[in-house]
OpenMM code with the backbone's topology and positions (N, CA, C; nanometers):
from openmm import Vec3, app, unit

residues = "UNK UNK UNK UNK UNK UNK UNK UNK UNK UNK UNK UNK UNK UNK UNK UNK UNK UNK UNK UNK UNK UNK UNK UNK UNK UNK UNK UNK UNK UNK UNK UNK UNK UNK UNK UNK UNK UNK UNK UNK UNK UNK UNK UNK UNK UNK UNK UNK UNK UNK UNK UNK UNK UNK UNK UNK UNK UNK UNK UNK UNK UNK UNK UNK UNK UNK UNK UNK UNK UNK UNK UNK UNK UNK UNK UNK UNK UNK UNK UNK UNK UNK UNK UNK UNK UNK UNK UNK UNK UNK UNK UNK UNK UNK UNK UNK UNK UNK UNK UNK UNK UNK UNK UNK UNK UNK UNK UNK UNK UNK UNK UNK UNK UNK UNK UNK UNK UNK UNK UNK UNK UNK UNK UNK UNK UNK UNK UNK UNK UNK UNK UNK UNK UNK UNK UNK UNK UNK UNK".split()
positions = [
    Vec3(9.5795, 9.5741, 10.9348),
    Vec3(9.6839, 9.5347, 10.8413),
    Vec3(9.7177, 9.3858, 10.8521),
    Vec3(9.6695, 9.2852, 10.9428),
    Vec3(9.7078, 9.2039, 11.0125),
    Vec3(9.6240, 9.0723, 10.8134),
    Vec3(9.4971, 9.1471, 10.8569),
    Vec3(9.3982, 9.0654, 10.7113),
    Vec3(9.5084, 9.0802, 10.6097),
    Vec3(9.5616, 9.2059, 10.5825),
    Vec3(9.6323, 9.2102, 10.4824),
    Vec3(9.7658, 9.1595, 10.4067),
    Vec3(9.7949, 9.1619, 10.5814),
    Vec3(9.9412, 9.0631, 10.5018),
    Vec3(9.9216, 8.9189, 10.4961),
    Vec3(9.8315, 8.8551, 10.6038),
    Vec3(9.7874, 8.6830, 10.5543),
    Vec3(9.7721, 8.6950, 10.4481),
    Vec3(9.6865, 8.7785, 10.3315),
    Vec3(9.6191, 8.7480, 10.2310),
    Vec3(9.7557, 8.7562, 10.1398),
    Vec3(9.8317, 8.8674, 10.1842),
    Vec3(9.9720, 8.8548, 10.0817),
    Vec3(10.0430, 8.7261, 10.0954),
    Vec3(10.0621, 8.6582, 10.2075),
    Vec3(10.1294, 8.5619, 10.3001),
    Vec3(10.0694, 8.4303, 10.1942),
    Vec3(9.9392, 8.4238, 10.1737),
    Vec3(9.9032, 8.2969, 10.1069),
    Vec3(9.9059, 8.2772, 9.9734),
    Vec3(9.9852, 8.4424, 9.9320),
    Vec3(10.0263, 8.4528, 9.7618),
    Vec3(10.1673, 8.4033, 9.7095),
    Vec3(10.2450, 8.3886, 9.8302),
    Vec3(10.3837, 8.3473, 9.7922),
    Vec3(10.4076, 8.2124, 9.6910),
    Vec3(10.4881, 8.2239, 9.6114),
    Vec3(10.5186, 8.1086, 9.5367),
    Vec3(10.6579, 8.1149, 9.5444),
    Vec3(10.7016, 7.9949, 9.5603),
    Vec3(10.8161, 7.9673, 9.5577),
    Vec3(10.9469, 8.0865, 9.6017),
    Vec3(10.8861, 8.1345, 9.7717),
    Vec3(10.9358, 8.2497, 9.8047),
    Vec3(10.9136, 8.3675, 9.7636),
    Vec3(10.7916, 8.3568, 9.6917),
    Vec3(10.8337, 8.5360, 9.5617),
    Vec3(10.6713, 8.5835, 9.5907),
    Vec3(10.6767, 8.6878, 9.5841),
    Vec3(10.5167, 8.7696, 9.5923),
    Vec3(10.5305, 8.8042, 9.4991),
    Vec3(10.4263, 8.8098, 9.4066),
    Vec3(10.4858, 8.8678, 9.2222),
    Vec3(10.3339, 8.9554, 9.2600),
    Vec3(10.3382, 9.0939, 9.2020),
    Vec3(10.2418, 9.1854, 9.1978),
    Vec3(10.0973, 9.1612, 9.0976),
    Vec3(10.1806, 9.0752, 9.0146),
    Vec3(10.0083, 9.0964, 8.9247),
    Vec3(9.9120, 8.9742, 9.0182),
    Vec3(9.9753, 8.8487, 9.0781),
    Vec3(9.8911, 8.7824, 9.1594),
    Vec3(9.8217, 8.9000, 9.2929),
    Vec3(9.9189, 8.9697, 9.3681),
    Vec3(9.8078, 9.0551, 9.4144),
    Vec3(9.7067, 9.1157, 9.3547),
    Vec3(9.7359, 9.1783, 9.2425),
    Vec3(9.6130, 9.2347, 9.1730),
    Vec3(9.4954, 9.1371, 9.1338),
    Vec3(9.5401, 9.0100, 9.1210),
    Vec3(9.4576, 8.9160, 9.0685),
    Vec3(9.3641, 8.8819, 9.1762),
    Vec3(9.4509, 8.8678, 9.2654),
    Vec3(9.3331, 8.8079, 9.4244),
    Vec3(9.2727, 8.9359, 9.4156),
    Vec3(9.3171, 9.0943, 9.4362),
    Vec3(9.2139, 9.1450, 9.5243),
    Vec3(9.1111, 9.1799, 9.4061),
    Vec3(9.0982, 9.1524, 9.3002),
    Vec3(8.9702, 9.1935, 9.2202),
    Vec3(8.8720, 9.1197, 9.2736),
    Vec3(8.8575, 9.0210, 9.3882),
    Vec3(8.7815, 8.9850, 9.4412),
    Vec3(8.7226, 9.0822, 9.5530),
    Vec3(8.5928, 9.1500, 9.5792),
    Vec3(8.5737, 9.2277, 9.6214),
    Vec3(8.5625, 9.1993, 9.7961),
    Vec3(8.5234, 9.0479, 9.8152),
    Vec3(8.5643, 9.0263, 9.9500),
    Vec3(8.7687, 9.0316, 9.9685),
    Vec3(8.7766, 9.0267, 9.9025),
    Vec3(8.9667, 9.0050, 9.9579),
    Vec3(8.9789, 9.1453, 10.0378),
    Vec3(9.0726, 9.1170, 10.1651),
    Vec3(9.1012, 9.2256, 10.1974),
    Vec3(9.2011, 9.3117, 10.1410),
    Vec3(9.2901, 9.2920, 10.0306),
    Vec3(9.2940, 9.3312, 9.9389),
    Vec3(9.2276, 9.4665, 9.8534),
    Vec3(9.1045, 9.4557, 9.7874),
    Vec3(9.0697, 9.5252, 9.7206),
    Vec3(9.0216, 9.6275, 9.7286),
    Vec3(8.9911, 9.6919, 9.8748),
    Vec3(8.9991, 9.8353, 9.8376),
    Vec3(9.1267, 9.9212, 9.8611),
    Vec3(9.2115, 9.8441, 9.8692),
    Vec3(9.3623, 9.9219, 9.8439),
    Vec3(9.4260, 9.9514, 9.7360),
    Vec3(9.3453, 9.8826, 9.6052),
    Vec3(9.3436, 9.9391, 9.4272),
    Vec3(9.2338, 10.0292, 9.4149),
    Vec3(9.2831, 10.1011, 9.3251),
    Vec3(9.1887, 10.1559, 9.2374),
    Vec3(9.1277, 10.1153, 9.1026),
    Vec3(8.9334, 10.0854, 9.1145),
    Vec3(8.9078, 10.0181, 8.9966),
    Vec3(8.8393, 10.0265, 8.8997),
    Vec3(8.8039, 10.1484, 8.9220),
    Vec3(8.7705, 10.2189, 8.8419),
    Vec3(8.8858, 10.2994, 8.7500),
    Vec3(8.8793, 10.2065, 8.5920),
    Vec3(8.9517, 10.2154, 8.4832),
    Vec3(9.0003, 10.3496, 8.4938),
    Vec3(8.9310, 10.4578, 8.4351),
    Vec3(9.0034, 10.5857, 8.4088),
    Vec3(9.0247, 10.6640, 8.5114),
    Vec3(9.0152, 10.6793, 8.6352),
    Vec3(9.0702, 10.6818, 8.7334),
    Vec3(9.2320, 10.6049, 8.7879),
    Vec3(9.1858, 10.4761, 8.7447),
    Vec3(9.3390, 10.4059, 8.7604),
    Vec3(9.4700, 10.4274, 8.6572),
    Vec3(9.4080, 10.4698, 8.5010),
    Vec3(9.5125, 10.5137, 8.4035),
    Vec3(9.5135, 10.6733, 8.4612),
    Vec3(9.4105, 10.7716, 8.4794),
    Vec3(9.4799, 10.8605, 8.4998),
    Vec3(9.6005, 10.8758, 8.6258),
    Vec3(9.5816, 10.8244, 8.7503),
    Vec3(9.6656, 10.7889, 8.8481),
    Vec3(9.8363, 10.7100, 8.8109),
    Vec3(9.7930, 10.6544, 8.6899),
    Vec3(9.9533, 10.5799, 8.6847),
    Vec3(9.9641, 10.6570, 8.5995),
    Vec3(9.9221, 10.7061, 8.4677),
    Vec3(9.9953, 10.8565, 8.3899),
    Vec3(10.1061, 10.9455, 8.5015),
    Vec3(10.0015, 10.9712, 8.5751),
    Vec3(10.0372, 11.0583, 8.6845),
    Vec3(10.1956, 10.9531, 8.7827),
    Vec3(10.1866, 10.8437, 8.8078),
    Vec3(10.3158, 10.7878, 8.7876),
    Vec3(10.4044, 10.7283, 8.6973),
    Vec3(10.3872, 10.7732, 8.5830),
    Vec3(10.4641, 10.7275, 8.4486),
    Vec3(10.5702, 10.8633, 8.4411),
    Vec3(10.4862, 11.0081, 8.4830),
    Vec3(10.5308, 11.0891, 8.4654),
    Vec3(10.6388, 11.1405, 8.5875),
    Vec3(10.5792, 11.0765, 8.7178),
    Vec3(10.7130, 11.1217, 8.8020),
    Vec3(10.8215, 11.0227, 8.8007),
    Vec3(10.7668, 10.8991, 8.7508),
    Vec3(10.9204, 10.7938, 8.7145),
    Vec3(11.0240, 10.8778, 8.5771),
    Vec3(10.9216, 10.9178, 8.4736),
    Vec3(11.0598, 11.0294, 8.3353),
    Vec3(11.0736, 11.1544, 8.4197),
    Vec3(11.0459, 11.2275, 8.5246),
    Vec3(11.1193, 11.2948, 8.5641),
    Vec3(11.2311, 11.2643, 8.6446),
    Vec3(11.2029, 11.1730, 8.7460),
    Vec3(11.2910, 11.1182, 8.8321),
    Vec3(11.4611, 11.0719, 8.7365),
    Vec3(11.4181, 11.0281, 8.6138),
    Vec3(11.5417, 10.9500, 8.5752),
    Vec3(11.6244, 11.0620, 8.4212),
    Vec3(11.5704, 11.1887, 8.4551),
    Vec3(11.6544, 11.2710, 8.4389),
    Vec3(11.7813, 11.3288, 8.4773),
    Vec3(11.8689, 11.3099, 8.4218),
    Vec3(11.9866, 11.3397, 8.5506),
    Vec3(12.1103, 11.4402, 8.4980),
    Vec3(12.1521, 11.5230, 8.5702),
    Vec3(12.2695, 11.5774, 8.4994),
    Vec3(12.4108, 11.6101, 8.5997),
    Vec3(12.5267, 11.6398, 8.5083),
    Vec3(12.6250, 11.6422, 8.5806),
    Vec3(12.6954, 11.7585, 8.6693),
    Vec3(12.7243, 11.6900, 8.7826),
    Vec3(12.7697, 11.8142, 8.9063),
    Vec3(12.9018, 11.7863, 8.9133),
    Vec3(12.9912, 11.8977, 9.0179),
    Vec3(13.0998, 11.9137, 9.0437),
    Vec3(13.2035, 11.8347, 8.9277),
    Vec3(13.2466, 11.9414, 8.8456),
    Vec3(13.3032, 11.9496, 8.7097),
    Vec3(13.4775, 11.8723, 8.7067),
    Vec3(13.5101, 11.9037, 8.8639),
    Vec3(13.6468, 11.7738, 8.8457),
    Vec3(13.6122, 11.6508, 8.8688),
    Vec3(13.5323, 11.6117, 8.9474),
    Vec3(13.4980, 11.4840, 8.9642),
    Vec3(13.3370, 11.4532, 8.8723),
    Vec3(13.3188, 11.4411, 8.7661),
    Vec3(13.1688, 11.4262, 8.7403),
    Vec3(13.0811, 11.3064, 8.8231),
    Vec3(12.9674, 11.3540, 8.8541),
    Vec3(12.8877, 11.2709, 8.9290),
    Vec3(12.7560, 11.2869, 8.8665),
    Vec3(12.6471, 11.2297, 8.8304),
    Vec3(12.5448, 11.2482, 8.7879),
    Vec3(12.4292, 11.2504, 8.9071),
    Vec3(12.3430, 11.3170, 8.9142),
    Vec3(12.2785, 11.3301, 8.9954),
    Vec3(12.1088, 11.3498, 8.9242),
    Vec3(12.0199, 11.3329, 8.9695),
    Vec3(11.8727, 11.3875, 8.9292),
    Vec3(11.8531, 11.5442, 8.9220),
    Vec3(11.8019, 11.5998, 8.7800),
    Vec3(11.7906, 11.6820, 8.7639),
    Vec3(11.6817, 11.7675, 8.8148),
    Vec3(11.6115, 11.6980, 8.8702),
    Vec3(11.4883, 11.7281, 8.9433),
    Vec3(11.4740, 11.6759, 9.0701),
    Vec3(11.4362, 11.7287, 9.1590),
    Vec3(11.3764, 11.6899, 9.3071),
    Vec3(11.2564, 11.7384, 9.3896),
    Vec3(11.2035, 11.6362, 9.4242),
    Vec3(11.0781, 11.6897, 9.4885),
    Vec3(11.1004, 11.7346, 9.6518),
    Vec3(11.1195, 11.8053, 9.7430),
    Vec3(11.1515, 11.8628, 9.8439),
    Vec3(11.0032, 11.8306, 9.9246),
    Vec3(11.0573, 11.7749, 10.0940),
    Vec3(10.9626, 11.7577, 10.2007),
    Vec3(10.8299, 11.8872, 10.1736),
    Vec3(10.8591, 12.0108, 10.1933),
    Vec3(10.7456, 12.0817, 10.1665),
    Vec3(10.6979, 12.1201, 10.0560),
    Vec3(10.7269, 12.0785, 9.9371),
    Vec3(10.6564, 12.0392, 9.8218),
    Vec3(10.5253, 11.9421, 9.8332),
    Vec3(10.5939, 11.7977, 9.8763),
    Vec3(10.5218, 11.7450, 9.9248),
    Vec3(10.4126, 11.7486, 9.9889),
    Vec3(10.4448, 11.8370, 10.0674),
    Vec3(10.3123, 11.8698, 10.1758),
    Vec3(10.2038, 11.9564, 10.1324),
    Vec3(10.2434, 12.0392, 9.9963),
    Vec3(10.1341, 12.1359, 9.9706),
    Vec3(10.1196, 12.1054, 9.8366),
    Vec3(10.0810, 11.9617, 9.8116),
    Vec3(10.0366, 11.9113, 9.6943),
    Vec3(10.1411, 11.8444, 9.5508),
    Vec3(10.2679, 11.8336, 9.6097),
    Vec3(10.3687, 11.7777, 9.5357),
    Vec3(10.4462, 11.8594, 9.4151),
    Vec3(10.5310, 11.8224, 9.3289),
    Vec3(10.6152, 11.9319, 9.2143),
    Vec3(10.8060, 11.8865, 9.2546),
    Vec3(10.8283, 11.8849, 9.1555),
    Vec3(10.9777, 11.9021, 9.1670),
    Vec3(11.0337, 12.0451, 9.1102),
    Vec3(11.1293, 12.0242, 9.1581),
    Vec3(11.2685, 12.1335, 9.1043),
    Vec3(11.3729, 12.1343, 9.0870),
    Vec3(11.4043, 12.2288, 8.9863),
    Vec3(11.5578, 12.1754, 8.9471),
    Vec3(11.6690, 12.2039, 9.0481),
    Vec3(11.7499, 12.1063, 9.0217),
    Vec3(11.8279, 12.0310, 9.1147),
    Vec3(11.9259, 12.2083, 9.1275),
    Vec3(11.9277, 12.2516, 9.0271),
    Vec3(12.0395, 12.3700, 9.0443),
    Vec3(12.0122, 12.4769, 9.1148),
    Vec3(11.8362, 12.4594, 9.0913),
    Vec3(11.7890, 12.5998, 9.2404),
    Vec3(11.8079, 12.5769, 9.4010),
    Vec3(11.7790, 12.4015, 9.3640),
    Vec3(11.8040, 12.3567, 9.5025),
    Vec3(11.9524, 12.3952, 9.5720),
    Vec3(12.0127, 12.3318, 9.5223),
    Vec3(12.1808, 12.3563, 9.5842),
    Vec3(12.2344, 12.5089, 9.5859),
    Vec3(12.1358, 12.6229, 9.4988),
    Vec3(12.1747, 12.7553, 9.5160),
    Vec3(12.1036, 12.8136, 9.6073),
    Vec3(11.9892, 12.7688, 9.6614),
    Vec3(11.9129, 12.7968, 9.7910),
    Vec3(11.9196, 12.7591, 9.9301),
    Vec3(11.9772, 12.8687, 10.0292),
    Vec3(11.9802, 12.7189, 10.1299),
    Vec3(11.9006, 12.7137, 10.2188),
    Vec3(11.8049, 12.7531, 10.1776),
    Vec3(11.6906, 12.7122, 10.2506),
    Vec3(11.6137, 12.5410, 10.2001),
    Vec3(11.6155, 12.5291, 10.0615),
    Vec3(11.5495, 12.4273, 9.9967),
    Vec3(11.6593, 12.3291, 10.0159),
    Vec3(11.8193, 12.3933, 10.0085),
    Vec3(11.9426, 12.2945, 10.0008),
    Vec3(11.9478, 12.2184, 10.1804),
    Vec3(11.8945, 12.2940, 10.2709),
    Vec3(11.8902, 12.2294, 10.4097),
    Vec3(11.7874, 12.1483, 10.3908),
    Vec3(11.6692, 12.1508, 10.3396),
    Vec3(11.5716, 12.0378, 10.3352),
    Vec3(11.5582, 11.9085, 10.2276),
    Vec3(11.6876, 11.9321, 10.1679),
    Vec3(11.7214, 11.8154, 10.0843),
    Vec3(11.8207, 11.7601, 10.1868),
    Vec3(11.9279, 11.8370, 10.2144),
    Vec3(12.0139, 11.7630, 10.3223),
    Vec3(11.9612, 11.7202, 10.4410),
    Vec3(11.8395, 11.7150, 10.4741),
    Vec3(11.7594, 11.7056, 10.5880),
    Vec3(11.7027, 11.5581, 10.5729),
    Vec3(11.6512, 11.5741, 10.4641),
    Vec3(11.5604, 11.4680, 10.3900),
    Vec3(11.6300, 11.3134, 10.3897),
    Vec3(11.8247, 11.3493, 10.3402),
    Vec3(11.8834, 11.2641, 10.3125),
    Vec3(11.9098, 11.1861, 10.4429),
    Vec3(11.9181, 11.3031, 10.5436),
    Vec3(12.0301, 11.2518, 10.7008),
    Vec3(11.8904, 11.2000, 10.7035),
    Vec3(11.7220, 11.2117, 10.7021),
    Vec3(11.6213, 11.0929, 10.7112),
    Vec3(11.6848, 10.9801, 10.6725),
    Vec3(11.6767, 10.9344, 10.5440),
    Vec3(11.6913, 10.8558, 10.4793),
    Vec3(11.8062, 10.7890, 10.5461),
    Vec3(11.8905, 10.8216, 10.5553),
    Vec3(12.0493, 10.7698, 10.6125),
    Vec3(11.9917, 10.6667, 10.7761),
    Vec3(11.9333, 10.7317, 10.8632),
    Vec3(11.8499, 10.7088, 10.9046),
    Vec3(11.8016, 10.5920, 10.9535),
    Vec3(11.6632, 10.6075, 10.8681),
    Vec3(11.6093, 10.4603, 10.8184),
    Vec3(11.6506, 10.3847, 10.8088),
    Vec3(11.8057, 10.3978, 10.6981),
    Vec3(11.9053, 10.2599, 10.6328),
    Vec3(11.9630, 10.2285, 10.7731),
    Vec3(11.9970, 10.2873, 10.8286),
    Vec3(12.0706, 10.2262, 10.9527),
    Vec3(12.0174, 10.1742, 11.0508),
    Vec3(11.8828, 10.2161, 11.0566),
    Vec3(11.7704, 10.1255, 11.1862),
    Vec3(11.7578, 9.9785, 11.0679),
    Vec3(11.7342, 9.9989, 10.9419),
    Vec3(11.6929, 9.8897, 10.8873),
    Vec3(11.8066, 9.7676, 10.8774),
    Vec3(11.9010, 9.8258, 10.8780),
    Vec3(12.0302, 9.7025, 10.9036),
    Vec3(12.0448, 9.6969, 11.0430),
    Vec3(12.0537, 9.7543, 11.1490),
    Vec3(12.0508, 9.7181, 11.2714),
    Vec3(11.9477, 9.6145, 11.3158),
    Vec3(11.8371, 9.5774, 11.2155),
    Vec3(11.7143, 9.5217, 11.2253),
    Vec3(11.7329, 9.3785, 11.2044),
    Vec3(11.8415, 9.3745, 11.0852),
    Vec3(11.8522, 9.2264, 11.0571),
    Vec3(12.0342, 9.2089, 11.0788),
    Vec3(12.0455, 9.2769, 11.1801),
    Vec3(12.1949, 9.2475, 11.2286),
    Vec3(12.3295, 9.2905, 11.1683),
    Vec3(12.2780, 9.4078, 11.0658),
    Vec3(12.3891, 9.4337, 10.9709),
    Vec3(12.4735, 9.5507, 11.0231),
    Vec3(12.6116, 9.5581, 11.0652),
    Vec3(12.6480, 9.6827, 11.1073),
    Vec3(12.6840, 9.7409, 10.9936),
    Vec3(12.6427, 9.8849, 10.9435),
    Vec3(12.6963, 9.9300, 10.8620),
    Vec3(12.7349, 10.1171, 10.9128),
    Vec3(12.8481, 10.1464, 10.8614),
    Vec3(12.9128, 10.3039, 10.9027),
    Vec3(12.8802, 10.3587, 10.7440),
    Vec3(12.7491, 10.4547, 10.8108),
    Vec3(12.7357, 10.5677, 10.7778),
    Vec3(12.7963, 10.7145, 10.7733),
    Vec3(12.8752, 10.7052, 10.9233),
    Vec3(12.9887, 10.8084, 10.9087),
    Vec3(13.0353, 10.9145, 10.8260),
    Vec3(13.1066, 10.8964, 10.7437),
    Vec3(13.1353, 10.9558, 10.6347),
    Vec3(13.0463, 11.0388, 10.5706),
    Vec3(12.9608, 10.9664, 10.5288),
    Vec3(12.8142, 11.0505, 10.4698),
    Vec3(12.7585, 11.1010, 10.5339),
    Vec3(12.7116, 11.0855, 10.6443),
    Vec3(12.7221, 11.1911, 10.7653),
    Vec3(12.7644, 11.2925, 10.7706),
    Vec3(12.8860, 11.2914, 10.7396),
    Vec3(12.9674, 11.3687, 10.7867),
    Vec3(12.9972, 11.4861, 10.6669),
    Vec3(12.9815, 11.4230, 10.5371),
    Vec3(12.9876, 11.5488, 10.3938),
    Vec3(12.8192, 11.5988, 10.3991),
    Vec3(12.7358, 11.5272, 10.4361),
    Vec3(12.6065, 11.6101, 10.4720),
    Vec3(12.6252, 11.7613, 10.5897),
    Vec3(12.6648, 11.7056, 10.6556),
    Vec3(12.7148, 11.8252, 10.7367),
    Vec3(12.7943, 11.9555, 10.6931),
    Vec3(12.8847, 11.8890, 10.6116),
    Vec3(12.9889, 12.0372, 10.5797),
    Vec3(12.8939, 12.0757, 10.4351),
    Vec3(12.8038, 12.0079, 10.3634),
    Vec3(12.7139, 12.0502, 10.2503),
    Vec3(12.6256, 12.1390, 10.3377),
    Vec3(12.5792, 12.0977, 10.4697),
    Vec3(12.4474, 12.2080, 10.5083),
    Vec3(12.5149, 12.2874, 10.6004),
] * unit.nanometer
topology = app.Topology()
chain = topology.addChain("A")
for resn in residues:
    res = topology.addResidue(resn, chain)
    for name in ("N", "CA", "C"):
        topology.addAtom(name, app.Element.getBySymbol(name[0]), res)
């Protein structure tokens, strides 16, 4: 990975990595770069179809808990979905199951997680607490 990020490292302009210059360097078949695209054409449109379609599901959303409205994604893809070839579900089976509803709340206290090693990283204290803490009385 070490090739890989110099080669990103010598794409910067004016602080900014802009994506189509990566794409541009690695069509060079020496860049270390290029076998991390796919380049073969209909292979690469069918692959981003295939992410065109989980970005319009993702930004489906509908409304929960009826005194306070909150919008939420109407769909979710769950850790063992994932694992046995991907799919979402609706958000309403999830929260009525609690088997699927512990592995969304599972997923999140990940995520929660992460955010907090990642600000501890660049010195940021931030309290998670709270959210913590309604994850808990949710699972």
């Amino acid at each position: 990975m070490n090739e890989v990020r110099t080669a990103l490292e010598q794409l910067f302009v004016n602080g900014l990595l802009n994506p189509e210059s990566v794409v541009e360097h690695a069509k060079d078949i020496s860049s270390p770069l290029h076998s991390h695209f796919e380049w073969d054409d209909s292979e690469a449109a069918s692959k981003y179809r295939l992410h065109q379609a989980r970005t319009l599901i993702r930004s489906v959303k509908i409304q929960v808990n009826k005194s306070v409205p909150v919008m939420v994604r109407a769909f979710v893809s769950l850790p063992s979905d994932q694992q046995s070839g991907g799919g979402y579900r609706r958000m309403e089976d999830v929260v009525n199951n609690d088997f699927m509803l512990r592995q969304l709340t599972q997923e999140i206290s990940n995520k929660i997680e992460q955010w907090e090693r990642k600000a501890s990283e660049i010195g940021l204290v931030v309290d998670f607490g709270s959210v913590k803490e309604s994850i808990k009385k949710a699972s």
